[in-house]
PQR file with spaces between the fields and no chain letter, atoms N, CA, C, O and H, PARSE charges and radii, in Angstrom:
ATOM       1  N    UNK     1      78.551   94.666   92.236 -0.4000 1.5000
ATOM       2  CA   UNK     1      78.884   95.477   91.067 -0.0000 2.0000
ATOM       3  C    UNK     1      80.121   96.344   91.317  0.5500 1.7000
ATOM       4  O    UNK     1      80.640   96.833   90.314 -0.5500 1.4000
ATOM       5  N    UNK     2      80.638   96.592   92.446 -0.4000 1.5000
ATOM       6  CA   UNK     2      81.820   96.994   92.804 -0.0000 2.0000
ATOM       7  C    UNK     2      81.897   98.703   92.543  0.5500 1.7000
ATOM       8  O    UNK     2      82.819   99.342   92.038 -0.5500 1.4000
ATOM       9  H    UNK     2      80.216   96.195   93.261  0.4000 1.0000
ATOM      10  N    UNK     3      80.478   99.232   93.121 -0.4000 1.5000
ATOM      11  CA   UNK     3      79.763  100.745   93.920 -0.0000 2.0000
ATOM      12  C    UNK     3      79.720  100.569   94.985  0.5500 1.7000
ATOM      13  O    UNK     3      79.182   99.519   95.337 -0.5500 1.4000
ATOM      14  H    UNK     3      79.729   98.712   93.532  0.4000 1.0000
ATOM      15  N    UNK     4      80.137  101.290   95.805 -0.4000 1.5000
ATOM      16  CA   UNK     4      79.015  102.096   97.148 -0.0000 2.0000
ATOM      17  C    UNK     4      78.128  102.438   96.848  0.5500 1.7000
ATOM      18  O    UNK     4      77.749  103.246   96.000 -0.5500 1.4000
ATOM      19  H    UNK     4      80.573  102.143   95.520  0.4000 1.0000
ATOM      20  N    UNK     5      77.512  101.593   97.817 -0.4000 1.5000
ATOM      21  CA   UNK     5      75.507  102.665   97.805 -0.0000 2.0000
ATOM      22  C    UNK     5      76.007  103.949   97.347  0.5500 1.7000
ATOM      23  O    UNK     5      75.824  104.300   96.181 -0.5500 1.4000
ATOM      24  H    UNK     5      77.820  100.937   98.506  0.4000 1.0000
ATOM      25  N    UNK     6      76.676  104.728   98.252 -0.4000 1.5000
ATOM      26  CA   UNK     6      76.865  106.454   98.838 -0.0000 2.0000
ATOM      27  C    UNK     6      77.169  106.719   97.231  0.5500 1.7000
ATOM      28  O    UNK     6      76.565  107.756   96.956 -0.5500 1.4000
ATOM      29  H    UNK     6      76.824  104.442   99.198  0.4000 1.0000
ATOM      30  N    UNK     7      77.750  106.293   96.225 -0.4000 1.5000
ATOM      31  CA   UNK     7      78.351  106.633   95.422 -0.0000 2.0000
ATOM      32  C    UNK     7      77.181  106.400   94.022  0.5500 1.7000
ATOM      33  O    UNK     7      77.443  106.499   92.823 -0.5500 1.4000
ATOM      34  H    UNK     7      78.240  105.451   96.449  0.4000 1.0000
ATOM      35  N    UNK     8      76.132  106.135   94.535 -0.4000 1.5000
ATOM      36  CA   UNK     8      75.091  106.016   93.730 -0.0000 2.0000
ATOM      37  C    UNK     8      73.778  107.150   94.147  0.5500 1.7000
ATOM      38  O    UNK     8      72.746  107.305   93.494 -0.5500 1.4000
ATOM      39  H    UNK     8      75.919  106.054   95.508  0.4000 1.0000
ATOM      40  N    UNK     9      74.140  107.823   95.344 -0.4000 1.5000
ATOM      41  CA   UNK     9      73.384  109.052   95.814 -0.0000 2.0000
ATOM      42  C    UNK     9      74.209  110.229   95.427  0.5500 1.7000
ATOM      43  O    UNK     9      73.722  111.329   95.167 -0.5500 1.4000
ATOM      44  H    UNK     9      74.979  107.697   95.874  0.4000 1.0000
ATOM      45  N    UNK    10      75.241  110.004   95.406 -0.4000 1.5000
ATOM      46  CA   UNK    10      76.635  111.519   95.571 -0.0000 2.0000
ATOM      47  C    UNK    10      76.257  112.700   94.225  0.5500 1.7000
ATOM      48  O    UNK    10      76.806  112.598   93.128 -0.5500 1.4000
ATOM      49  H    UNK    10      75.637  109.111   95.618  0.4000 1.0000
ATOM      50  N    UNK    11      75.762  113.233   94.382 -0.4000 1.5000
ATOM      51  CA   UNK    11      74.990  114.222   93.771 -0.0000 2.0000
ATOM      52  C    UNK    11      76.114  115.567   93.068  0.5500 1.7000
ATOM      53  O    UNK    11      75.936  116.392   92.172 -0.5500 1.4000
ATOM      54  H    UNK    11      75.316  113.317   95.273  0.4000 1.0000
ATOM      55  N    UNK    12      77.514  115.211   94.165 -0.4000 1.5000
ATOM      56  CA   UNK    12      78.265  116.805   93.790 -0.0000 2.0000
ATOM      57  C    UNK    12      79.294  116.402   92.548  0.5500 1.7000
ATOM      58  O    UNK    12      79.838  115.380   92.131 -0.5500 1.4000
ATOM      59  H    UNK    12      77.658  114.541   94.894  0.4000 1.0000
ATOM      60  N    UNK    13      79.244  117.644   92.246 -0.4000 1.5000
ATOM      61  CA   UNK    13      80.358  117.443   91.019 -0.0000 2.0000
ATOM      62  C    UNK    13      81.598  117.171   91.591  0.5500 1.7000
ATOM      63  O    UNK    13      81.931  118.167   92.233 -0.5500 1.4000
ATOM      64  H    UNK    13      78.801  118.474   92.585  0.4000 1.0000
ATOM      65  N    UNK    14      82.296  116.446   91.650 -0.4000 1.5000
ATOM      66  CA   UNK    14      83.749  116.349   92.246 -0.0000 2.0000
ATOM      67  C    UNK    14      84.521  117.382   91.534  0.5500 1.7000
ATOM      68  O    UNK    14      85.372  118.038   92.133 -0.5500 1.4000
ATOM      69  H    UNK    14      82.026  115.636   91.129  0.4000 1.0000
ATOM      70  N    UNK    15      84.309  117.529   90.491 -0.4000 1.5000
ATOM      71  CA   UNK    15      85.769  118.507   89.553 -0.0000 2.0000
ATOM      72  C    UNK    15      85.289  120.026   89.756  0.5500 1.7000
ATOM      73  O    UNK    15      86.143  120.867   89.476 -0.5500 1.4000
ATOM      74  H    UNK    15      83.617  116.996   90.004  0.4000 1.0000
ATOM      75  N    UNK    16      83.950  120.535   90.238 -0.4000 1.5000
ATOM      76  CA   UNK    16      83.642  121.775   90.142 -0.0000 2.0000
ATOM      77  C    UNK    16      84.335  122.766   91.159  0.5500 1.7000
ATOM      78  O    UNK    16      84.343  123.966   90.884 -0.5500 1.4000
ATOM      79  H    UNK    16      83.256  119.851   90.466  0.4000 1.0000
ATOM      80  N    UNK    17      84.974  122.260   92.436 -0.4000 1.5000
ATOM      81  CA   UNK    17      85.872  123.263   92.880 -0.0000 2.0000
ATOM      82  C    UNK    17      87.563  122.515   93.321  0.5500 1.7000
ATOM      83  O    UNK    17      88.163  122.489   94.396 -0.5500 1.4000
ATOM      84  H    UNK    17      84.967  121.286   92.658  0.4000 1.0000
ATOM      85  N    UNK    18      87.889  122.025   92.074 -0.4000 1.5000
ATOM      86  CA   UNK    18      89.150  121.375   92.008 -0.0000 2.0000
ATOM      87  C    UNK    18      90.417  122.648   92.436  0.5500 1.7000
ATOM      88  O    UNK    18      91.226  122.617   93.363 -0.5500 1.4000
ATOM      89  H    UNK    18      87.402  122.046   91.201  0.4000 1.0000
ATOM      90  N    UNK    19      90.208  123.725   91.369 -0.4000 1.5000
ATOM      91  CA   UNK    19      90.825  125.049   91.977 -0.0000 2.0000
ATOM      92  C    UNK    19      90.369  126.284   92.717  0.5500 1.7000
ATOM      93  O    UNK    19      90.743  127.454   92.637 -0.5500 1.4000
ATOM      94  H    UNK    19      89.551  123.750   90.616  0.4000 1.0000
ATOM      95  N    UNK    20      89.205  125.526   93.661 -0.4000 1.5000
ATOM      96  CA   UNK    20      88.948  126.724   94.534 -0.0000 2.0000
ATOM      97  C    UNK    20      89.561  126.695   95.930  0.5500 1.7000
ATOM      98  O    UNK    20      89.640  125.810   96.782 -0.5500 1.4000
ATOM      99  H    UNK    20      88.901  124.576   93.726  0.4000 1.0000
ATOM     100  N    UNK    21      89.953  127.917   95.877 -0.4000 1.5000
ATOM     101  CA   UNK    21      90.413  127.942   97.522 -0.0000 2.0000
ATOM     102  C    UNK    21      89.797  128.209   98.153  0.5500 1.7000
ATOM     103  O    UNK    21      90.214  128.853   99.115 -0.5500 1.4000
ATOM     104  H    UNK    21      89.889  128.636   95.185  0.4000 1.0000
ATOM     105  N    UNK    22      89.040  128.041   98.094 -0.4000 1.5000
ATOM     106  CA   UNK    22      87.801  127.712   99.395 -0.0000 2.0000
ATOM     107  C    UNK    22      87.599  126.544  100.056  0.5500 1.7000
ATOM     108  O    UNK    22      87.547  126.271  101.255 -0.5500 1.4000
ATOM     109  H    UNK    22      88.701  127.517   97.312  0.4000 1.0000
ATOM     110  N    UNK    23      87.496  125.920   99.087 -0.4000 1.5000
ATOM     111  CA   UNK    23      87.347  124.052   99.180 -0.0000 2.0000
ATOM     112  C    UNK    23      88.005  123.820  100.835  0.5500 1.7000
ATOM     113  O    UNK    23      89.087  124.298  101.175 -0.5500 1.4000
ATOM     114  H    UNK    23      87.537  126.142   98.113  0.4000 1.0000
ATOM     115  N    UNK    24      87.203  123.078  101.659 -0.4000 1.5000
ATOM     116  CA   UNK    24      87.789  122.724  102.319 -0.0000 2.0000
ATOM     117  C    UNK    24      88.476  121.691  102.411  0.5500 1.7000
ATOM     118  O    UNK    24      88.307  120.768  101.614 -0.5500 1.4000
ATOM     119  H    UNK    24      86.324  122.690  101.383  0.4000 1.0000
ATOM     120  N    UNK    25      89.631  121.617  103.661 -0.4000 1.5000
ATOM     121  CA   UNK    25      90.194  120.308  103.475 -0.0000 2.0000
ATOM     122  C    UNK    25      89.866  119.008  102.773  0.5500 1.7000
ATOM     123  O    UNK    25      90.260  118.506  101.720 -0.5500 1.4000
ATOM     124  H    UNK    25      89.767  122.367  104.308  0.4000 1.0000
ATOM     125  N    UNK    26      88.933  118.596  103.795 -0.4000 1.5000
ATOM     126  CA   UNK    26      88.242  117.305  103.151 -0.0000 2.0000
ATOM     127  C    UNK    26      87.502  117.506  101.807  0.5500 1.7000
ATOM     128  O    UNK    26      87.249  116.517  101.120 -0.5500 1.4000
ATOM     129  H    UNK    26      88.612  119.004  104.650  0.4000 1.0000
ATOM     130  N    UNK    27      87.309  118.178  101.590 -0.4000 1.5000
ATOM     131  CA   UNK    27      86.844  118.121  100.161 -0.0000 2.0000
ATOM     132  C    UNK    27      87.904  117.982   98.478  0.5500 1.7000
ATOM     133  O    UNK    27      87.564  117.572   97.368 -0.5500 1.4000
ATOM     134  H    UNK    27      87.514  118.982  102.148  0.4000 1.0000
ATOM     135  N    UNK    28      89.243  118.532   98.988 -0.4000 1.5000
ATOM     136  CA   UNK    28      90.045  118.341   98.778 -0.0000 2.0000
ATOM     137  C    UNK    28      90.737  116.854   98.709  0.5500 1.7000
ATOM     138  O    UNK    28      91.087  116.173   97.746 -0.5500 1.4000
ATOM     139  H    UNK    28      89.519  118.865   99.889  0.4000 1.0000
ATOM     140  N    UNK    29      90.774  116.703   99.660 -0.4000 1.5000
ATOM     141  CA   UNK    29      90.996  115.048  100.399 -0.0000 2.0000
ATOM     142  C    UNK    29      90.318  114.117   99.581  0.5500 1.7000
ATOM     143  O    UNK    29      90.862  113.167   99.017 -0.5500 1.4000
ATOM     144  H    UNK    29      90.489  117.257  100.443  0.4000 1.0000
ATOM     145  N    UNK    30      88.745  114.502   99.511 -0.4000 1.5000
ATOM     146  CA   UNK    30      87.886  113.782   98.557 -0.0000 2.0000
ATOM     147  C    UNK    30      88.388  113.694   96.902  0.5500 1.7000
ATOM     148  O    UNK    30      88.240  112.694   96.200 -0.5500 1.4000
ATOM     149  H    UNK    30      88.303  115.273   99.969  0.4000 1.0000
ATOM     150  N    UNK    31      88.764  114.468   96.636 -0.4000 1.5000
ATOM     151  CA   UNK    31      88.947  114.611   94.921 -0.0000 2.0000
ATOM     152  C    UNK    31      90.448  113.795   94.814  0.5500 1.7000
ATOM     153  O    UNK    31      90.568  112.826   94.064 -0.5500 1.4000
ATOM     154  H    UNK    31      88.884  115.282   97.206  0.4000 1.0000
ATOM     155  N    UNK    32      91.500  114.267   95.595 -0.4000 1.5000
ATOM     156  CA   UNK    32      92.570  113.578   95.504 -0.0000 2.0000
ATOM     157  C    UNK    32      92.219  111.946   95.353  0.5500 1.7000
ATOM     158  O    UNK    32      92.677  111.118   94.565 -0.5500 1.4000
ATOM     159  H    UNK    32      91.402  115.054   96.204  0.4000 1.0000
ATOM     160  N    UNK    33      91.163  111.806   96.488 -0.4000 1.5000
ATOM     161  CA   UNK    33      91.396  109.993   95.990 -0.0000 2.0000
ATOM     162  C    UNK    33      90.979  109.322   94.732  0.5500 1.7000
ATOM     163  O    UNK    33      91.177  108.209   94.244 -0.5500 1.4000
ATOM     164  H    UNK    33      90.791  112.478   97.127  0.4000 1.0000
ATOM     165  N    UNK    34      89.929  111.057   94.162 -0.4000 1.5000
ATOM     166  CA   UNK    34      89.219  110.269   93.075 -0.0000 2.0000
ATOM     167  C    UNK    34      91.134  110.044   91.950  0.5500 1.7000
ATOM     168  O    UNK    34      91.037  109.316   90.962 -0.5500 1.4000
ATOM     169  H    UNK    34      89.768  111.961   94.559  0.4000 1.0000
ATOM     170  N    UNK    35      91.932  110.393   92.107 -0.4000 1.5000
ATOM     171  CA   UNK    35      93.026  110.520   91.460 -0.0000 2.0000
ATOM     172  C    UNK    35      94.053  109.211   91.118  0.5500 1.7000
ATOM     173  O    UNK    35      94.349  108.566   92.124 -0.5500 1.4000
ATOM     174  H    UNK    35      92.010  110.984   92.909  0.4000 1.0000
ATOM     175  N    UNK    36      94.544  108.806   90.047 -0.4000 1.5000
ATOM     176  CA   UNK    36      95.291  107.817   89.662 -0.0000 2.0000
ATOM     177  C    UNK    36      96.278  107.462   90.258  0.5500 1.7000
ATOM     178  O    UNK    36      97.119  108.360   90.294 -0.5500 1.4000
ATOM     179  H    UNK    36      94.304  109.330   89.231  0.4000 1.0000
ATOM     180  N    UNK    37      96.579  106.536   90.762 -0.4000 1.5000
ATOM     181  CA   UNK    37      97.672  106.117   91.622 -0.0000 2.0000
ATOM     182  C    UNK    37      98.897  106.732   91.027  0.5500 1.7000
ATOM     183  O    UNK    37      99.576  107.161   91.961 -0.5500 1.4000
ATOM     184  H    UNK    37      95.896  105.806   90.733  0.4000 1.0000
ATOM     185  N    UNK    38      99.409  106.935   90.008 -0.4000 1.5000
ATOM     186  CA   UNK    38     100.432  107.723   89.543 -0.0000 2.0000
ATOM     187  C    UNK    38     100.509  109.624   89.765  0.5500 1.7000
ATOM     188  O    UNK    38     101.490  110.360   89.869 -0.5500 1.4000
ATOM     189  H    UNK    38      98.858  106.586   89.250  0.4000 1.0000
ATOM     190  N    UNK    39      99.080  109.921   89.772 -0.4000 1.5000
ATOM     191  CA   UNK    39      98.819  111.376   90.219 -0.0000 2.0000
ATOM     192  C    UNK    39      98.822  111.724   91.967  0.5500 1.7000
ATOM     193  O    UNK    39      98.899  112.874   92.397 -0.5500 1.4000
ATOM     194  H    UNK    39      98.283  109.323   89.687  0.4000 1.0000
ATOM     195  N    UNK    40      98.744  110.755   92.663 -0.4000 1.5000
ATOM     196  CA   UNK    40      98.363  110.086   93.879 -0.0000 2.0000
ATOM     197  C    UNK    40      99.913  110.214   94.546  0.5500 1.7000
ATOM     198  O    UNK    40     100.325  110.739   95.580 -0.5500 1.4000
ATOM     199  H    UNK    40      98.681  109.820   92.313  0.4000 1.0000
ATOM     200  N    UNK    41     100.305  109.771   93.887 -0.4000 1.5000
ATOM     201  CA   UNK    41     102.068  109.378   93.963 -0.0000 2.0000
ATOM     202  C    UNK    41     102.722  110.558   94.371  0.5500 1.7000
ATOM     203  O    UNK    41     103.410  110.785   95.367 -0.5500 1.4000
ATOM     204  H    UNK    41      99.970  109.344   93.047  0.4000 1.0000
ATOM     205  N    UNK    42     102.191  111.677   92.877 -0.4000 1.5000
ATOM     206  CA   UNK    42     102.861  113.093   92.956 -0.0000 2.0000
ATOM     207  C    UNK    42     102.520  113.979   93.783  0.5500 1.7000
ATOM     208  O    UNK    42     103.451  114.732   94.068 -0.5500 1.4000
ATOM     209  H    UNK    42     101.633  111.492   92.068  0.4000 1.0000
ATOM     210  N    UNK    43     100.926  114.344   94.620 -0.4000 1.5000
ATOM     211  CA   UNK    43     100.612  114.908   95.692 -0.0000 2.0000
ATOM     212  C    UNK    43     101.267  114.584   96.507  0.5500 1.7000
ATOM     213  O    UNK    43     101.959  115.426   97.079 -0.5500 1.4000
ATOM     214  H    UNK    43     100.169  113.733   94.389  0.4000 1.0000
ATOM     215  N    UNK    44     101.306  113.256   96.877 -0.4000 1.5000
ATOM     216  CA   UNK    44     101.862  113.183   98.109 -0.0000 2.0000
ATOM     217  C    UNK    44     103.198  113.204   98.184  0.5500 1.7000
ATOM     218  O    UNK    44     103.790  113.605   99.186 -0.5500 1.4000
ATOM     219  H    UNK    44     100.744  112.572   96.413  0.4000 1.0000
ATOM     220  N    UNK    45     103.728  112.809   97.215 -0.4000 1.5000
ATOM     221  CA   UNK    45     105.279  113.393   96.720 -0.0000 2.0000
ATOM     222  C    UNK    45     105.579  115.364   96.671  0.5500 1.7000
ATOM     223  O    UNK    45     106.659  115.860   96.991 -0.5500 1.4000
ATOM     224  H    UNK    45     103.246  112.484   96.401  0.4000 1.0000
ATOM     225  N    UNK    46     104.912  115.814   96.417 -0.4000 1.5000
ATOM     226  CA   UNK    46     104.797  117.272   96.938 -0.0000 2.0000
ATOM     227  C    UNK    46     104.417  117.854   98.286  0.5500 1.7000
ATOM     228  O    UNK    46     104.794  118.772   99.015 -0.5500 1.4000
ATOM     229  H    UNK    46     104.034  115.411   96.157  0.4000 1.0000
ATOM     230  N    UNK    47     103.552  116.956   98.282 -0.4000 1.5000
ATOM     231  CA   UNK    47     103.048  117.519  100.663 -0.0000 2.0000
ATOM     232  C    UNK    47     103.909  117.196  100.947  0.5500 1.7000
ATOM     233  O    UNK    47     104.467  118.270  101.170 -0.5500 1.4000
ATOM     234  H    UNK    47     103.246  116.211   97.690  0.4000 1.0000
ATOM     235  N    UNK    48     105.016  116.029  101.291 -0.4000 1.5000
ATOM     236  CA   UNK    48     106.118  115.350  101.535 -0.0000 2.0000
ATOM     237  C    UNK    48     107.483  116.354  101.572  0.5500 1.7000
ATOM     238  O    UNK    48     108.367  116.399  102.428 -0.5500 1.4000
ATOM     239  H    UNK    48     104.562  115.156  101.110  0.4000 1.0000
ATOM     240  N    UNK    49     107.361  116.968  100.603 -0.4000 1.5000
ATOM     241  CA   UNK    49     108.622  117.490  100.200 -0.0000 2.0000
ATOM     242  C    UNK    49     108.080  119.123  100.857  0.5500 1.7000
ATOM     243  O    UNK    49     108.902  119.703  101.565 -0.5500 1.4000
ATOM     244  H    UNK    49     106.643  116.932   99.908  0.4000 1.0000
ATOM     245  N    UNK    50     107.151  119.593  100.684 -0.4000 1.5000
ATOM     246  CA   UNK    50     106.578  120.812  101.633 -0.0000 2.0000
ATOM     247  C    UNK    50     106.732  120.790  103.242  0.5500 1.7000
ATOM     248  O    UNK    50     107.011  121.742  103.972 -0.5500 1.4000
ATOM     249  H    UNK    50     106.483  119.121  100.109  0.4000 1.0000
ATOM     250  N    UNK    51     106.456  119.355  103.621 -0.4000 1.5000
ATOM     251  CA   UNK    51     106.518  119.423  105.088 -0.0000 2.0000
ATOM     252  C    UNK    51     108.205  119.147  105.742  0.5500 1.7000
ATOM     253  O    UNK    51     108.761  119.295  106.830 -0.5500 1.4000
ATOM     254  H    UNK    51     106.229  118.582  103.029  0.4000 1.0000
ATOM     255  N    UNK    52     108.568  118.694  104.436 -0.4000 1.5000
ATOM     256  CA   UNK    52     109.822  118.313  105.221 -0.0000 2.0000
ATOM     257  C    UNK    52     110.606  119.725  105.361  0.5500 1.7000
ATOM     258  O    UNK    52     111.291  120.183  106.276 -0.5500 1.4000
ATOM     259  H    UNK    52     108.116  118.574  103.552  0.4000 1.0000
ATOM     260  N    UNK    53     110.299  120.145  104.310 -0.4000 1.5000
ATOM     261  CA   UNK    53     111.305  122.015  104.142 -0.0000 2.0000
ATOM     262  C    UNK    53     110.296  122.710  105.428  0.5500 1.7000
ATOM     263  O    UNK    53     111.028  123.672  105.660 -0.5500 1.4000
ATOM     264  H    UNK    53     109.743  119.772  103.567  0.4000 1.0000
ATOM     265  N    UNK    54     109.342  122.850  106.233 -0.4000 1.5000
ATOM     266  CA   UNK    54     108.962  123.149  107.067 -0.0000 2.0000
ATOM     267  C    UNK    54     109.662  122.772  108.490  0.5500 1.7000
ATOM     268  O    UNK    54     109.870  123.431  109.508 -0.5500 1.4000
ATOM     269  H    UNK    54     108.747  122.069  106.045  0.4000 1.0000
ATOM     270  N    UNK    55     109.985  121.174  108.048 -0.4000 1.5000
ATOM     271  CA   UNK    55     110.582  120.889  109.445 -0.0000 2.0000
ATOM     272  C    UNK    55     111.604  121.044  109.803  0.5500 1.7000
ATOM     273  O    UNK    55     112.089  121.080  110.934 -0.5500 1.4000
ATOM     274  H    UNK    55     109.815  120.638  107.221  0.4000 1.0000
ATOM     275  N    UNK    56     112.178  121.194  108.411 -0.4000 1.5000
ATOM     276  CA   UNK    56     113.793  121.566  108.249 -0.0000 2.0000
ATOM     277  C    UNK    56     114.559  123.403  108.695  0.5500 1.7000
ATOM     278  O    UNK    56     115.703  123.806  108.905 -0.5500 1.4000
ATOM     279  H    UNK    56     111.784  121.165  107.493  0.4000 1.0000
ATOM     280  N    UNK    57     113.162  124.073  108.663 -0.4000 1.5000
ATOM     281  CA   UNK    57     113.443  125.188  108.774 -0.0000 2.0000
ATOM     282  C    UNK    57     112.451  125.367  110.162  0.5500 1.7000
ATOM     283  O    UNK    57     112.485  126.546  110.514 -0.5500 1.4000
ATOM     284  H    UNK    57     112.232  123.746  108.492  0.4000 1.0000
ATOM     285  N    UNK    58     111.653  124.606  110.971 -0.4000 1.5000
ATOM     286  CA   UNK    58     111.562  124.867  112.417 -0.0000 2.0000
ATOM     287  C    UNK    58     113.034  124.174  112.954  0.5500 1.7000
ATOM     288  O    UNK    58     113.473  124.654  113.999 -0.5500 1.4000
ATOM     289  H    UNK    58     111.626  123.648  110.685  0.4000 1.0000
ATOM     290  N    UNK    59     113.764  123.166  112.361 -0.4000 1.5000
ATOM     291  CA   UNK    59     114.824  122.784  113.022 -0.0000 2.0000
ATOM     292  C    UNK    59     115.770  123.829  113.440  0.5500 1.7000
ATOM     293  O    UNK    59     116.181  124.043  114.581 -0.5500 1.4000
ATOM     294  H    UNK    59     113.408  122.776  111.512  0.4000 1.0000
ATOM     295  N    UNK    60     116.143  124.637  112.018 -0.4000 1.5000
ATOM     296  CA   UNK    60     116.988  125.428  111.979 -0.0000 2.0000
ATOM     297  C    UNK    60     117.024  126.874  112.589  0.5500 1.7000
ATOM     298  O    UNK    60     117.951  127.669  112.746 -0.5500 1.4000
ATOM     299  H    UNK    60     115.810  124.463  111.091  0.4000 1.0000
ATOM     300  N    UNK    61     115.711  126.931  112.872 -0.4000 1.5000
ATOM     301  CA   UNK    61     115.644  128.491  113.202 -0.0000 2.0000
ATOM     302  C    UNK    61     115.540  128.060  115.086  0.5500 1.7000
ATOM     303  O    UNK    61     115.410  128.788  116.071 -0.5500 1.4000
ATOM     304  H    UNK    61     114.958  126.286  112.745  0.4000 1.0000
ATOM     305  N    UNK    62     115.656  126.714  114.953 -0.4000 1.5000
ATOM     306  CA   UNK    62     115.617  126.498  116.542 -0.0000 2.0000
ATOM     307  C    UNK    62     116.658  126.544  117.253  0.5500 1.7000
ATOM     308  O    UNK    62     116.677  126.833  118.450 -0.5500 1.4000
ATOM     309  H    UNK    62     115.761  126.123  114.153  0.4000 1.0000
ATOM     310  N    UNK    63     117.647  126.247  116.536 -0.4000 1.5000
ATOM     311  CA   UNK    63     119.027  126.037  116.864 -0.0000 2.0000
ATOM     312  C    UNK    63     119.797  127.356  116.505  0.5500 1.7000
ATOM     313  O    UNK    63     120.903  127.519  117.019 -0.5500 1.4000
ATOM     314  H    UNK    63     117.631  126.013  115.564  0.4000 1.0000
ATOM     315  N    UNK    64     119.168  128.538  115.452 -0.4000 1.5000
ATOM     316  CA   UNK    64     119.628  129.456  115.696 -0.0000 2.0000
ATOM     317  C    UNK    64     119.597  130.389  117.130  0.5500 1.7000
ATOM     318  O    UNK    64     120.453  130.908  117.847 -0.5500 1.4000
ATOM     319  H    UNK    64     118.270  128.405  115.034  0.4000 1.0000
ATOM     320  N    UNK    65     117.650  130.268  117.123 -0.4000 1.5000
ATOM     321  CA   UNK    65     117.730  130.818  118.781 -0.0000 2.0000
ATOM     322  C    UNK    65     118.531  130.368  119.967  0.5500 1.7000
ATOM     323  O    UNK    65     118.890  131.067  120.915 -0.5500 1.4000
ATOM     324  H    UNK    65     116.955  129.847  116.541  0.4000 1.0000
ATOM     325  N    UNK    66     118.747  129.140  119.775 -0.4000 1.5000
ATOM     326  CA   UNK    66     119.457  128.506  121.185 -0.0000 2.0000
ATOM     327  C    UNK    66     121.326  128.520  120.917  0.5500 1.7000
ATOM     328  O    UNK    66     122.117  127.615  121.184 -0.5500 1.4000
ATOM     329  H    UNK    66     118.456  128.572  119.005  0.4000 1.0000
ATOM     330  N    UNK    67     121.571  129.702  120.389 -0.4000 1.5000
ATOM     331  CA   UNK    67     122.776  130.131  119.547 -0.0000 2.0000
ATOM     332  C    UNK    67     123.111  131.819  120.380  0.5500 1.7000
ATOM     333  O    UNK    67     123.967  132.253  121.151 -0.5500 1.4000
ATOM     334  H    UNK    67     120.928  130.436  120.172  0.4000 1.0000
ATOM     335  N    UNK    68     121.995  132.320  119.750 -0.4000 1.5000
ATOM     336  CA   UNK    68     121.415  133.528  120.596 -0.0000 2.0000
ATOM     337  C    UNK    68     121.894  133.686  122.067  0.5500 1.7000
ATOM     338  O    UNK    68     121.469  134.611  122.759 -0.5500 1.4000
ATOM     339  H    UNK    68     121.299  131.968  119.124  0.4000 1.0000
């Protein structure tokens, strides 16, 4: 029928802490997949673009110290 067993026990609301910050990671993790490959696209098109300005600015502040 194209279920998981697990998905015929899963008891939690997926959408009930969509905006809580509490939510932990994986729970987070969990709801994203429930998400449309086009919505799917844009998370990870945003973490993407978050981590890179992170790496871009440990680059830079590295090369400032070794400037110093």
């Amino acid at each position: 029928m194209g279920v998981k067993l697990s998905d015929l026990f899963d008891t939690d609301d997926k959408l009930a802490d969509v905006n809580s910050y509490d939510a932990s990671l994986m729970e987070k993790i969990q709801l994203i997949e429930t998400l449309n490959d086009e919505e799917k696209k844009m998370v990870f098109s945003f973490v993407d673009a978050l981590v890179g300005k992170k790496k871009l600015k440990d680059a830079l502040s590295g090369v400032l110290n070794d400037v110093k």
